[in-house]
ZABA-846551 format. One line per 2 residues: their letters; for each residue x negated, y, z negated of C-alpha. Coordinates in steps of 0.02 Angstrom, whole numbers, plus 32768, in hexadecimal, padded with zeros to 4 digits. Each point is the difference from the previous one (the first is absolute). Example, Ala and Ser with C-alpha at 12.3 -4.5 7.8 and 13.67 -1.06 7.14 Angstrom:
<sites>
as) 7D99/7F1F/7E7A | 7FBB/80AC/8021
</sites>
This chain:
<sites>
xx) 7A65/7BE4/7F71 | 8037/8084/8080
xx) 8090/7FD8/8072 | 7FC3/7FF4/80B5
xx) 80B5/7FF7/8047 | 802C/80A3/8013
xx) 7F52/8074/7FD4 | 7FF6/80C5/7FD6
xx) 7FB1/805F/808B | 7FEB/80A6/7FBC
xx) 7FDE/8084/8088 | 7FF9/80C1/8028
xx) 80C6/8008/8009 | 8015/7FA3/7F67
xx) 7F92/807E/7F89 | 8058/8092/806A
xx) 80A9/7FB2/7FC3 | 7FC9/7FC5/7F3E
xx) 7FD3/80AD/7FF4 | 808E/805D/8057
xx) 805B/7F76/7F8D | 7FB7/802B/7F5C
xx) 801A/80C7/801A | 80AA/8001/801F
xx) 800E/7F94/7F69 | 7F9E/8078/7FA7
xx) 806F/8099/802B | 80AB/8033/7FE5
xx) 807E/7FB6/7FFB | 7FAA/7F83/7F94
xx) 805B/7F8A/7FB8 | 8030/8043/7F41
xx) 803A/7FA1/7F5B | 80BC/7FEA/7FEE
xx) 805A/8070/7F8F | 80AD/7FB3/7FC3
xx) 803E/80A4/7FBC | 8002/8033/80BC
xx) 807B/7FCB/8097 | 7FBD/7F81/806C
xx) 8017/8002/80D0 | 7FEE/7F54/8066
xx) 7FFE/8032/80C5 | 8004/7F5A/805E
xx) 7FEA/7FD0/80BD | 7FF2/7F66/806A
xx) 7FB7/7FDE/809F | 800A/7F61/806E
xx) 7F55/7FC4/7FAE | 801E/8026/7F52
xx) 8049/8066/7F79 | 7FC1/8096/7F8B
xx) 801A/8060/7F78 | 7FBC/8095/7F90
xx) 8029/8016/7F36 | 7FEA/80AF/7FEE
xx) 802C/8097/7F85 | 8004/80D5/8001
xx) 8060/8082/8039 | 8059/7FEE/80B2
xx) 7F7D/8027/8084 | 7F6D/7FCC/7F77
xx) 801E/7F67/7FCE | 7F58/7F84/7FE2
xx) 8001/7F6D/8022 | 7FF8/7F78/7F67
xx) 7FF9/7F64/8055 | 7FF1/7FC6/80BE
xx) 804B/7F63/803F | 7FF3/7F89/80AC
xx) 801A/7F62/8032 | 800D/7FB4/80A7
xx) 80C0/7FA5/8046 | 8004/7F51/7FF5
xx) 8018/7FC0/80A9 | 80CC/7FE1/7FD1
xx) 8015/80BC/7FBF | 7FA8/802B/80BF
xx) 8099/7FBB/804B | 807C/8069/7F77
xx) 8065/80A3/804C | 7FC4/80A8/7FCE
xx) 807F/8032/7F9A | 7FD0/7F47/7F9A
xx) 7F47/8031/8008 | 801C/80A1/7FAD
xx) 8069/7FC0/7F8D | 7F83/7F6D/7FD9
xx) 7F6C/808E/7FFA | 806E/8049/7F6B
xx) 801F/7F64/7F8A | 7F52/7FC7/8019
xx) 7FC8/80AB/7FC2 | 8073/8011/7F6E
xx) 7FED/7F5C/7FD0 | 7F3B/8019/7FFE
xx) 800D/8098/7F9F | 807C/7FCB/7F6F
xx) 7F90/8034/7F90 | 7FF5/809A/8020
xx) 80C5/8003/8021 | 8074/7FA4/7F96
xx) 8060/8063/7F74 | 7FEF/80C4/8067
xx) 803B/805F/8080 | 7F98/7FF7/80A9
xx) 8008/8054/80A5 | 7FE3/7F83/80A0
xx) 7FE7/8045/80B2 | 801C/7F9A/80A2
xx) 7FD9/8041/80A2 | 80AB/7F9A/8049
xx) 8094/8063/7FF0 | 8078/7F59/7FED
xx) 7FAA/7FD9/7F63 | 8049/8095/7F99
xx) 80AC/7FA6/8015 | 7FC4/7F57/7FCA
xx) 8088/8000/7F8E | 8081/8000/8093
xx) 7F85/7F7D/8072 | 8009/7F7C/7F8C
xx) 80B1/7FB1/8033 | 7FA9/7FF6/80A5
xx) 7F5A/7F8A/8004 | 7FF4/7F92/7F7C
xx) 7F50/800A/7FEE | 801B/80CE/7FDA
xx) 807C/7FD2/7F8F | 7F82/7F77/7F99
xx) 7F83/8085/7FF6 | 8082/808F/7FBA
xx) 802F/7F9B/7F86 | 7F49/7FD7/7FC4
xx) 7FF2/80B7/7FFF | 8089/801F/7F6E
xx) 7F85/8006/7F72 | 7FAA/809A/8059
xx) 803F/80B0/7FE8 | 7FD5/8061/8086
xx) 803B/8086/8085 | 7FEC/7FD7/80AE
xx) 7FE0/8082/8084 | 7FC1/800F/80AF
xx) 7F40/803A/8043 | 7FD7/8023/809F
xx) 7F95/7F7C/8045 | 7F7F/809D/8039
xx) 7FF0/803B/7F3A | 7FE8/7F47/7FC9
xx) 7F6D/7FEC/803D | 7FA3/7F9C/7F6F
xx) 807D/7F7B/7FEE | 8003/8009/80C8
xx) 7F42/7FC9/7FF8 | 800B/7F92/7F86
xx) 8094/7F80/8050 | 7F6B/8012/80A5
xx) 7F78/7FCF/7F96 | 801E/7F44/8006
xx) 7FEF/8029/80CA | 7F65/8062/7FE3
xx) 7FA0/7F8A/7F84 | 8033/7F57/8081
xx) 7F83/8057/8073 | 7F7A/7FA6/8007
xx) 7F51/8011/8066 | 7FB5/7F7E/8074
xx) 7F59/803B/804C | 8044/80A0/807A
xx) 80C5/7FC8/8002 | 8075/8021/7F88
xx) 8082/7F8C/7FEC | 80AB/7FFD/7F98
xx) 801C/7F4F/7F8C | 80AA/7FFB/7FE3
</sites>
C-alpha cells in the first residue's frame, strides 16, 4: 500500500536535478575502491546544522575521494562551541571510518586552526579532552586546510541543511 502521508511529486526541477545528480556522479572525481597499500586523508568540517567528512586517497592536489560522509547535529551538539563542533565533526568521522583506519598511518585535515593543537586543548574542556583520548588508537597527523580549499567536506556538514528543505505547494520551508 503506498504511503499517502508525505507523496512524491516529481516535476520539471526534479528530472533537471536527478540528472544534473547522476552526471556528476558519473564523472570525476568518482568515488574509487580503497587501496590499503596507499595513505589515506580524512578532511573534516562542521557547520551549525551538521557535520561532514570525505575518505579520500592520491597524490596532494589529486586525491579521490573513497568514501563521503554527513549527518545532521543533534539538537544538543547545535548548542556546542565551534571549536567542540569541529572537534565532534572529527571523532564522528574517525570513528565511522575505523575500518579503513586502525593499524596505519593517516593524514586528517580540519579547516579550524585550534584543532592542530588538540593535544595542548585537552586540559581545557573536558569534553575535548574525552574525545582525544578516544582518539589514541588512531595514528594520524593533523594539519590545517583552509576552509576555501575544503570545499567537499564544507558541503557535506551543509547537506543536512540542504536535504531539511522541503517543498509545500510554491513556499519553501526549513523543518528543523
Amino acid at each position: 500500500m503506498k504511503d499517502q502521508r508525505n507523496p512524491v511529486v516529481w516535476n520539471e526541477d526534479c528530472e533537471t536535478a536527478f540528472q544534473a545528480l547522476k552526471s556528476c556522479l558519473c564523472s570525476s572525481p568518482v568515488l574509487r575502491s580503497p587501496d590499503f597499500e596507499q595513505r589515506f586523508l580524512v578532511q573534516t568540517d562542521a557547520s551549525a546544522v551538521g557535520l561532514g567528512a570525505v575518505l579520500a586517497q592520491g597524490d596532494p592536489g589529486e586525491e579521490r575521494p573513497v568514501r563521503y560522509l554527513s549527518r545532521k547535529l543533534l539538537p544538543r551538539e547545535t548548542r556546542y562551541s565551534t571549536v567542540e563542533k569541529e572537534g565532534l565533526a572529527i571523532k564522528w568521522a574517525l570513528e565511522s571510518l575505523r575500518y579503513y583506519l586502525l593499524g596505519r598511518e593517516f593524514d586528517l585535515e580540519t579547516d579550524h586552526r585550534a584543532l592542530t593543537w588538540m593535544n595542548s586543548m585537552k586540559d581545557h574542556n573536558s569534553r575535548l579532552t574525552r574525545w582525544y583520548l578516544s582518539l589514541q588508537p588512531f595514528q594520524f597527523q593533523i594539519r590545517h586546510r583552509a576552509g576555501k580549499t575544503n570545499v567537499v567536506a564544507d558541503y557535506l556538514s551543509r547537506l543536512p541543511h540542504i536535504v531539511n528543505l522541503e517543498e509545500e505547494g510554491d513556499n519553501v520551508t526549513e523543518r528543523q
